[in-house]
N, C-alpha and C positions, 0 to 999 in steps of 0.2 A: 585202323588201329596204329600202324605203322606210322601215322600221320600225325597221330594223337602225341605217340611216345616223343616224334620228335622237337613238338611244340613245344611239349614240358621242357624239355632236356636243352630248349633255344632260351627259354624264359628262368630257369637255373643259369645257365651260364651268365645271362643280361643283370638279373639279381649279385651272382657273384662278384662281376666285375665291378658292382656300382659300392658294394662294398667294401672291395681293394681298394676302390677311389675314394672314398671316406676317408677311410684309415691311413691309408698310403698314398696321398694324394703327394705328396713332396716328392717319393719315387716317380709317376705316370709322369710330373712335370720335371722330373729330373735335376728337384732343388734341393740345394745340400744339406745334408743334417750338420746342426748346430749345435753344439753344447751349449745354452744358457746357463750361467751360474745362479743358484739358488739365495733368492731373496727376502723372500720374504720371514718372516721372525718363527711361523709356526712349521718351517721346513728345514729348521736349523734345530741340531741336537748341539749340547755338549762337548766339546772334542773330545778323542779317547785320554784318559788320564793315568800318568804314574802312579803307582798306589806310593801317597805323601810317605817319608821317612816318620818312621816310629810306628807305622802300621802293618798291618799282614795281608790287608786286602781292604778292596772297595765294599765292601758286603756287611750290611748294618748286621749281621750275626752275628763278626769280630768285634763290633762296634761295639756290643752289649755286652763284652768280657768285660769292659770297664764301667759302661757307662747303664748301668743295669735297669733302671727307671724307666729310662727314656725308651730304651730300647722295649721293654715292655708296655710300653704305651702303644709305640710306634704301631706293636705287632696289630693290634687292636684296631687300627685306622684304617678310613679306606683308602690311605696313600699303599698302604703296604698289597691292597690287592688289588692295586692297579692295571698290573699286568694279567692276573690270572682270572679276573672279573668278568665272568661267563655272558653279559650283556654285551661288554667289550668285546670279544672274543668272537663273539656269532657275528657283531657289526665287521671285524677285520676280516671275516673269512669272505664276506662279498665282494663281487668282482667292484663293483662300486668303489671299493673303500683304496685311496691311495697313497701311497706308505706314509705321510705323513703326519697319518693319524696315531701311528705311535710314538710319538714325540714327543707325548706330554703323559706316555704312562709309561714310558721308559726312557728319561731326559738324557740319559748319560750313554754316549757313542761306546761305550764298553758292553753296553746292554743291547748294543745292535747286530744283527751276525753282519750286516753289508752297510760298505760308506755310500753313500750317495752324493756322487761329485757332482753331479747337474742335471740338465733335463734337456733332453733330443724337444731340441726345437720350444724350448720351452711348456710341452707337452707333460703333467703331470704326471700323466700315466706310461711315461716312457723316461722314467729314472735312467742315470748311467750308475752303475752301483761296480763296486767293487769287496771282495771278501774282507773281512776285518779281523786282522791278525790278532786283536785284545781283545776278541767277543770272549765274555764269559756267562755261559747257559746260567749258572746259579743265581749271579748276579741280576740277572733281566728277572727271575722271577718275583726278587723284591719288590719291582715295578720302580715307585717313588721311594728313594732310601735315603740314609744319611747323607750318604754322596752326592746326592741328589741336588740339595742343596749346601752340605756344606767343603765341599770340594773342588776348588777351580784352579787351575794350572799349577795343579800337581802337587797345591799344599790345601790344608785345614783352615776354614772361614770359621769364625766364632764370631758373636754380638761383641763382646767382651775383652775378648780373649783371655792367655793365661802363661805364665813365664812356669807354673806347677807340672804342667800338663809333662809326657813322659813325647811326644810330637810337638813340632813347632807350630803355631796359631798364627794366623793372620786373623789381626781387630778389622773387620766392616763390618759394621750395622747396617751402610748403605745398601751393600751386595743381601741381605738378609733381610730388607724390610718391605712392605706391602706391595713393591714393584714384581720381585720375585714371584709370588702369589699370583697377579696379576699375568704375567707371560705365561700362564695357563687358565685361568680362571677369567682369561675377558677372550681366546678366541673366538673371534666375530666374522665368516667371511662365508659368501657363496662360493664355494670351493667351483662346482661346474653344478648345470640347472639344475640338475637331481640330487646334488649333497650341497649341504647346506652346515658349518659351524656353525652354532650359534650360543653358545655362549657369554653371554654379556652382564657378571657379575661384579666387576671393576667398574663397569660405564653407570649401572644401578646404584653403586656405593655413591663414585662420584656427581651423580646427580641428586643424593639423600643428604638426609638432617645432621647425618655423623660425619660428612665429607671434613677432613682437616683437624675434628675432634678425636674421632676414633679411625679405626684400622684393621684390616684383615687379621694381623695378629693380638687384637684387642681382645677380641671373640672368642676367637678360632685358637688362639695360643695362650692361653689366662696367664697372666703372673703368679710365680710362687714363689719360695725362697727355699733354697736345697744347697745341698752339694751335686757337684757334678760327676765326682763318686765318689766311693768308700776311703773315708779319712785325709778327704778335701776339707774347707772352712765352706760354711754356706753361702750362698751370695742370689742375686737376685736370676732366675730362671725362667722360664715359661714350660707348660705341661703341652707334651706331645704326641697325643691320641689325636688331636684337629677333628674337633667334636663340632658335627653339622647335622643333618638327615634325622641322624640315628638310623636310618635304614641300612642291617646289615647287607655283607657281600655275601655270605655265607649263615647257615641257620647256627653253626656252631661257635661263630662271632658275636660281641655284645659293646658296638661300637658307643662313644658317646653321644649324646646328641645334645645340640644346643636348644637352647628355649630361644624360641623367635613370638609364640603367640601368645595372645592371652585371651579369656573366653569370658565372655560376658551373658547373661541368660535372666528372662522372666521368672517370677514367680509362678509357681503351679500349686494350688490349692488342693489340701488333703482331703475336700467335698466339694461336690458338682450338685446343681439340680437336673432334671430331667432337661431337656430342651437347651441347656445352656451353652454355650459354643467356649472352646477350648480354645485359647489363644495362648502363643508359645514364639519366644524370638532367641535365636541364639546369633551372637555374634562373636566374629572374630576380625581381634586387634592385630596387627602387624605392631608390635608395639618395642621387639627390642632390636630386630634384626637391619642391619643400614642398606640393605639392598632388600630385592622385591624377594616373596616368598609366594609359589616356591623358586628356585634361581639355579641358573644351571641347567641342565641336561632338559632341552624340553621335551621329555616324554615326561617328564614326574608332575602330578597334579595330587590335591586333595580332594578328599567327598566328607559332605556334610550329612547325614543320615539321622533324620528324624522321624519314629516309627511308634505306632500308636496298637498295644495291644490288648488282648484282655486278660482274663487272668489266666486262661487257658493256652494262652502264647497264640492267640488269632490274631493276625496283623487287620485292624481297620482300616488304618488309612496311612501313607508313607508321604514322605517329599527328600528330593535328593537336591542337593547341590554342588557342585561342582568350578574348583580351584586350578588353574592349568592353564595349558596353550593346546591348541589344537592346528594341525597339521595338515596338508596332503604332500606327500613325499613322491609321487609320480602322474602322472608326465614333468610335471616342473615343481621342485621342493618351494611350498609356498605355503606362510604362515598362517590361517584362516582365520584365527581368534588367540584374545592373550585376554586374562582379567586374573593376573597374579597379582597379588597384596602388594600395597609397594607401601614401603617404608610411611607408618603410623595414621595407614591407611586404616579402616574400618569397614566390615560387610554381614550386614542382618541378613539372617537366612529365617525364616517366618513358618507359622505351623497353623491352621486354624483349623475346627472342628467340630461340627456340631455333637453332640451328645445325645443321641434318642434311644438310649437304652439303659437301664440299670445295669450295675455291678461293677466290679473291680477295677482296672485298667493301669496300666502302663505306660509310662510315652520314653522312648527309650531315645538319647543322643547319643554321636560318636560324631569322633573328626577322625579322617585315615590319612595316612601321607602317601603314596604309592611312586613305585620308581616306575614303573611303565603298568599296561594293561596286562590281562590274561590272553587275550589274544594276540598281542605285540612277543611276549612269552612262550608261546605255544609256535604262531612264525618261525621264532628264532632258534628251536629248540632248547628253550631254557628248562633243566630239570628241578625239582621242589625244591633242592636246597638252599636255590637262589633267592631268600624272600622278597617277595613283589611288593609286600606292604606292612608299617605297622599302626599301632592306634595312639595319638595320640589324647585326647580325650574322649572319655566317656561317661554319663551321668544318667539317672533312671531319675522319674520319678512317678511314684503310685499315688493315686488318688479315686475315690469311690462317686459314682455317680448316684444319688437317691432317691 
């Protein structure tokens, strides 16, 4: 027994040491730790910012004492719940996740409690961090705010600008147009084998039909004509709710959504004969959107749900289909399947059925857009109010078989 315990206790130790040597292999060979500087674009935040003269702070909250629209748009979007976005949130709490994951839900180094000067050895997961004397808690909870983008070395970025305004403006367009957008919305990289960015929203646009005609902000930001507040002259603007999904953060949200599809569908006769077989196509167009749908975050897929019932609500016969990418995320993050719409692309989804029975019936469609599974949700401890999906179309149609 004695003999037993000692084995274990040789084979613990041989285990422990192999992974010190993993880990801490530059100590066992006694090579220096390096500070690498931070390169790459998506490990870069914001510098900390003075809050510009004529303001009272960084926080699109002050921001909406004058500019009251916008700021009630903003509330609406899901830039605004960026940070607090319970998907997000359960993905940061894994040992997996390495700080630079929040860098594009909280851009601006005011939003961060630690700087991150470099990286031991160029080792992601060995940030050198330091406390940040202009963290403010409130701020970060906006996530994506005003400041966000219209704030850079210490003064106020406008399209336009304005000599009206009660703060000085600095005119870029440049600094403001679809590139902005871009340095979050095309994260592309195998961060290490098991996490995987993948984001590639930009690289879909630029290889679509709208590349050079249209624009991130074409969509995403509509043209209007407004004041910019109360007892301005009007002038030309853009709406800032950044209406995509439609899929809220929250159930007590009712964010915008853009139309990207469009639904094309057979006729269904209001009589059948006995023996007759039921044929049924529905299709959807990718018809307005300039990159693939769905785009972005690949957990989010659509279902196609064609269901055949009687009058009594018995399901006869179903067929599902299925819009998305599919994944395996361990041992090695690796993408299995992709058959996302891509720009004015086209897919029949098909329904056939015989008919040997009289009476009433039903054939029931829907299209869902869903941000992840029920089980991906349950994983992550996501609670109800998160909604996982909504309906984008749905159509009945009854007819009697005789």
């Amino acid at each position: 027994m004695i003999k037993k315990y000692a084995l274990l206790t040789l084979a613990f130790l041989i285990f422990s040491a192999a992974i010190y040597f993993v880990l801490e292999k530059n100590k066992v060979f006694n090579e220096p730790e390096v500070i690498l500087p931070l390169t790459k674009s998506w490990e870069k935040v914001v510098p900390n910012q003075q809050v510009p003269h004529g303001l009272v702070s960084l926080k699109s909250e002050d921001c909406g004492t004058c500019h009251k629209e916008y700021y009630a748009e903003w509330k609406t979007s899901t830039h605004a719940q960026a940070w607090v976005d319970q998907q997000f949130q359960a993905e940061l709490k894994k040992e997996s996740s390495p700080f630079m994951c929040i860098n594009c839900h909280i851009p601006l180094q005011n939003q961060q409690e630690f700087i991150v000067k470099g990286l031991i050895n160029g080792d992601i997961y060995k940030p050198v961090k330091e406390k940040n004397p202009l963290f403010d808690s409130e701020l970060q909870k906006e996530g994506i705010n005003c400041a966000s983008c219209h704030v850079r070395n210490n003064v106020i970025i406008g399209a336009s600008g304005s000599t009206l305004a009660p703060h000085p403006v600095k005119k870029d367009p440049i600094h403001l147009s679809e590139t902005l957008c871009i340095s979050c919305h095309n994260a592309n990289a195998v961060v290490t084998p098991t996490l995987a960015c993948t984001f590639q929203t930009g690289d879909e646009w630029k290889a679509g039909p709208f590349y050079g005609k249209k624009n991130c902000i074409s969509c995403h930001m509509p043209e209007t004509h407004r004041s910019l507040m109360e007892g301005f002259p009007a002038k030309k603007s853009h709406f800032h709710n950044f209406p995509a999904s439609g899929i809220p953060k929250h159930d007590t949200l009712k964010p915008a959504m853009l139309k990207s599809l469009e639904f094309y569908s057979t006729n269904v006769k209001k009589s059948y004969k006995l023996s007759d077989s039921l044929k049924f196509s529905l299709t959807l167009k990718n018809e307005h959107a300039g990159h693939r749908v769905p785009s972005g975050d690949p957990e989010r897929f659509m279902l196609i749900d064609l269901v055949l019932k009687t009058s009594e609500g018995k399901i006869i016969a179903k067929t599902q289909g299925r819009v998305g990418e599919s994944w395996e995320w361990y041992p090695l993050a690796k993408k299995l399947s992709d058959n996302n719409l891509n720009p004015g692309e086209a897919r029949s989804y098909n329904f056939k059925q015989l008919l040997n029975a009289k009476g009433k019936y039903t054939l029931e469609t829907k299209v869902t857009k869903h941000r992840m599974t029920e089980e991906a949700a349950k994983y992550n401890k996501i609670d109800n109010s998160y909604p996982r999906s909504i309906s984008i179309y749905e159509k009945k149609y009854e007819f009697e078989v005789k």
